[in-house]
N, C-alpha and C positions, 0 to 999 in steps of 0.2 A: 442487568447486573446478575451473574451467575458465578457467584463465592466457592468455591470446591476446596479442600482442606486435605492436603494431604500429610503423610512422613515415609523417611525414612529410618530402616533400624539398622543395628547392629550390635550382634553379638559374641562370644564367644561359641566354639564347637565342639566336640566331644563326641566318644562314640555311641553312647549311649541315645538311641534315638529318643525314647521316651522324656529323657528329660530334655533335649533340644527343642520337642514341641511343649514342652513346659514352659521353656526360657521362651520359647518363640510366643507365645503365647500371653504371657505377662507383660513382654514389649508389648502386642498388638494394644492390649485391653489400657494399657498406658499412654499409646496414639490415641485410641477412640475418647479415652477420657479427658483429652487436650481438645478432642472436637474432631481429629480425622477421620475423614472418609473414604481413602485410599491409602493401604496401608502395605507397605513394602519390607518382606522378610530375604533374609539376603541368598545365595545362590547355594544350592545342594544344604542346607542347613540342617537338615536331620541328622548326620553326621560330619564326624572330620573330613576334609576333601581329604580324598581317599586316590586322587590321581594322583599321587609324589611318584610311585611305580606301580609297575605295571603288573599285576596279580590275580589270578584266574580267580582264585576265592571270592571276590569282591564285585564280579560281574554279578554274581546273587543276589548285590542289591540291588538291583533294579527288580522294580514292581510293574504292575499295570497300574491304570488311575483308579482302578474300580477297587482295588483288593489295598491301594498305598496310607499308612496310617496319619498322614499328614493332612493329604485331602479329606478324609474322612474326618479329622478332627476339627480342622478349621471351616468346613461346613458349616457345621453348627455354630462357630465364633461368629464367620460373617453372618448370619440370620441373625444370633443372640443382640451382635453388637450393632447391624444394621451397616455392615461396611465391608469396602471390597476388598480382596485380598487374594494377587499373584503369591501363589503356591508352587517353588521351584522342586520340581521332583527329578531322580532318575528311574525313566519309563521304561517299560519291556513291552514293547506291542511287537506281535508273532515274535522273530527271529531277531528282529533289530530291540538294542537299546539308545534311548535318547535322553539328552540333559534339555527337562521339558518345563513348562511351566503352563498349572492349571488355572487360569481366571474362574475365582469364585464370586460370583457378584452380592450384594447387598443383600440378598433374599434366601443366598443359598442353592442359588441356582449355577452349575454348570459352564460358564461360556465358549467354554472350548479349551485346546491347547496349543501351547507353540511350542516348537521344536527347534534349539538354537543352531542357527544355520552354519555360520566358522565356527567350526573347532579346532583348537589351538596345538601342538605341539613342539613340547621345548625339556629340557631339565625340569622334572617339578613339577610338569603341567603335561604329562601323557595321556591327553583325552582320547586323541585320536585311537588310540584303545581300548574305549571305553566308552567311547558313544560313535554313531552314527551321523553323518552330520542330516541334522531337519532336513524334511520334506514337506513341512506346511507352505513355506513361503513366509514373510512379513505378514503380518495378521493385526488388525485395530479393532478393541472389542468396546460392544455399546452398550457400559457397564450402567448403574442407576446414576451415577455423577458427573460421569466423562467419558470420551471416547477416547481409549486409550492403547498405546502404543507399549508392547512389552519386549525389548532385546535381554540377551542372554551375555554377562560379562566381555567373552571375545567379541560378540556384536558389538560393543562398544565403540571400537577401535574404526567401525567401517561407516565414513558418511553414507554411504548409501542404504543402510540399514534405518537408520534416523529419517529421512528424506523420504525412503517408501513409506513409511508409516504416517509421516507427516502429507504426503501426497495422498495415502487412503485415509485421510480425513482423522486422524489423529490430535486432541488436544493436549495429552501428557505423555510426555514418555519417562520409562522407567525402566532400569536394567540392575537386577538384581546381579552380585558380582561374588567372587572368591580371586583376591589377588592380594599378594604381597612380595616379599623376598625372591631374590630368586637362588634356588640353591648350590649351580655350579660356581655362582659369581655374589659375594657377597658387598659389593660395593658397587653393585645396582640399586636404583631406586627407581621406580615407575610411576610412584605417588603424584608427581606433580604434573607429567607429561598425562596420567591416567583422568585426571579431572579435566585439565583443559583440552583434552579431545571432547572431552562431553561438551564440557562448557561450551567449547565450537560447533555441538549438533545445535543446541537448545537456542544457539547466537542464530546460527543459518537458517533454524528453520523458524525462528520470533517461538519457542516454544519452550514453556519450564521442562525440566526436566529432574531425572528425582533417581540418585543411585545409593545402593547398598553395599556394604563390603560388612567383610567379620575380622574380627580382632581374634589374637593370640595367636603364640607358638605351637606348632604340628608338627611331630615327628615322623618320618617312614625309616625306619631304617639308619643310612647315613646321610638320609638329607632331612632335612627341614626348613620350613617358609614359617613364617614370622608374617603373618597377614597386617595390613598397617591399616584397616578402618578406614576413614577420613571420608566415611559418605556423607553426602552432602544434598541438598537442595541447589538448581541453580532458575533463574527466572527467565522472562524471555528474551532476553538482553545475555544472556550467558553468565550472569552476574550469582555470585554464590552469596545466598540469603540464609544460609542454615547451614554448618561443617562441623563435623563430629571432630573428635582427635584421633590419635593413631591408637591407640590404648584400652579404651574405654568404652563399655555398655551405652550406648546411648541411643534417642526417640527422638530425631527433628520433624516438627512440625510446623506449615507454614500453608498460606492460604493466597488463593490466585481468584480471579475473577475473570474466569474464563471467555465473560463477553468481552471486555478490555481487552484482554490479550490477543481474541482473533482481530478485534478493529485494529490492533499494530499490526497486526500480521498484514493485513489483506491495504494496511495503507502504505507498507514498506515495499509494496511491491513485487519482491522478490519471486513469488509464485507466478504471477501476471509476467515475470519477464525472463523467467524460463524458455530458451531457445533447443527443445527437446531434438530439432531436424539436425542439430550438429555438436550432440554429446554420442556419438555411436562409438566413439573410441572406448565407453567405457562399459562397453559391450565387448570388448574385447582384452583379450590377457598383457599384450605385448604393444598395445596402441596403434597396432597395423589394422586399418579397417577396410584395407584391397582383397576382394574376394582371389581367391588361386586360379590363376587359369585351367583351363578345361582339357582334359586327357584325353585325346582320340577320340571317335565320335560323330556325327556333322555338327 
C-alpha cells in the first residue's frame, strides 16, 4: 500500500510576476495543508499568457533556470513544505527559448527539465513564435513520492506523449495547461473535448492523471481568451474524482495508492499485449510505411 497525495491548482493571471508567485504560492501551502505531496501549478503562470500576439518585447521574458524567480522561490517551498512541485517556466538556454518546466522535488533538489515537445499555432495561441519546440524528449522523473510523467498543455492532445511516459515507467501524469476561448471564433468551446482527451490517456494507459488550467479574462490588443479552468483529477479508470469550475480559485486534492493502481495496470493487460512489430505507421506523417525506391546506383 503506497498512498501518494496529490492536487491540482488554479488560478487567476496577471502581469505582475511577483504577485503570481504570491498567489501561486498560497495555493501550494493550501495543497500541502490538505496533506499533498505533488502539487501542480498551471502553465506559464508567472504572468498573463502573453502568446495572444506575436511581440518582439516579450521574447525578454524568457529567463534561464538558474537566474528565473519562480524556480528560485519555490525551491525553498518544496524543502519548507516537504513536497514536489512542476515549475512551468519560459526558458532561455543559448539562442533558443522554451515553454519548460522545472521538477523540484521534496528536498529541494533539482530533477531536471522538460521541454514541451508540440507547440501549437492558431488565433490566440502564437507559440510557435515564441518557443522552440523541446529537445529533451518525454522524460519521467523519480521524484520522493512517485515517478512521474510531466506534458505541457498542447502535449495533451497527443496519446503518444501520455503512452511514452507511461512506458518509461511513469505512475502520474500531470500536464499543467493555459487554454480557454478562442478568439477568432467565439462560439468555440474545447472544455469538454479538452478533459476527455485526458481522461482517454489516464483510461489507456490504467494511470491517474492530474491537469491544471487558469481562470479569467486576458486581453492583447483586439483579442482575448477567457481561460475556462475546469482542472480536474482523473483516476485510472479515466474517471474524474476531483473538477474545479470554470470560474474560480480553486485546490483539488485527492489521494491514489499507487501499489493498487499498478496491480490494475499490469492485470489489464494492456502493456503485455502491446504488438510494437506493427504500429510503424505511427512512425510516420501520412501512414505510408513503404520505404522510396532507390535512385540509380547498383
Amino acid at each position: 500500500m503506497r498512498n501518494v497525495t496529490v492536487a491540482a491548482t488554479q488560478m487567476i493571471g496577471g502581469w505582475n510576476v511577483d504577485e503570481n508567485i504570491e498567489r501561486g504560492e498560497r495555493l501550494v501551502r493550501e495543497a500541502a495543508a490538505k496533506g499533498a505531496q505533488i502539487i501542480l501549478l498551471q502553465e506559464l503562470f508567472e504572468r498573463n499568457y502573453f502568446c495572444q500576439k506575436q511581440k518582439p518585447d516579450y521574447l525578454a521574458f524568457a529567463t534561464t533556470v538558474a537566474e528565473n524567480k519562480a524556480v528560485a522561490h519555490f525551491t525553498k517551498i518544496a524543502k519548507e513544505l516537504n513536497v514536489v512541485l512542476p515549475i512551468s517556466i519560459y526558458e532561455r538556454a543559448g539562442n533558443c527559448l522554451y515553454n519548460s518546466v522545472v521538477i523540484i522535488d521534496a528536498d529541494g533538489e533539482n530533477l531536471g527539465t522538460y521541454r514541451k515537445s508540440h507547440i501549437p499555432d492558431g488565433p490566440g495561441y502564437s507559440e510557435k513564435y515564441y518557443f522552440t519546440p523541446g529537445d529533451t524528449g518525454f522524460k519521467v522523473f523519480a521524484t520522493k513520492y512517485a515517478n512521474i510523467g510531466v506534458g505541457i498543455c498542447w502535449d495533451q492532445w497527443f496519446p503518444e506523449c501520455a503512452r511514452s511516459m507511461a512506458l518509461m515507467g511513469a505512475e502520474l501524469l500531470f500536464y499543467p495547461t493555459a487554454i480557454g476561448s478562442e478568439p477568432h471564433d467565439p462560439t468555440i468551446s474545447s472544455r469538454d473535448h479538452w478533459q476527455r482527451t485526458q481522461q482517454g490517456h489516464a483510461a489507456a494507459n490504467l494511470m491517474p492523471l492530474i491537469a491544471s488550467n487558469r481562470i479569467g479574462t486576458e486581453t492583447e490588443g483586439d483579442y482575448h481568451i477567457t481561460f475556462y479552468g475546469s482542472s480536474f483529477i482523473a483516476d485510472e479508470t479515466g474517471a474524474k474524482v476531483q473538477e474545479a469550475n470554470e470560474t474560480d480559485e480553486a485546490v483539488l486534492v485527492h489521494s491514489f495508492d499507487l501499489d493498487a493502481v499498478a496491480a490494475t495496470r499490469r492485470a489489464w493487460g494492456i502493456f503485455r499485449d502491446r504488438r510494437i512489430d506493427i504500429y510503424g505507421t505511427v512512425l510516420t506523417k501520412d501512414g505510408d510505411t513503404k520505404q522510396p525506391a532507390k535512385q540509380g546506383g547498383n
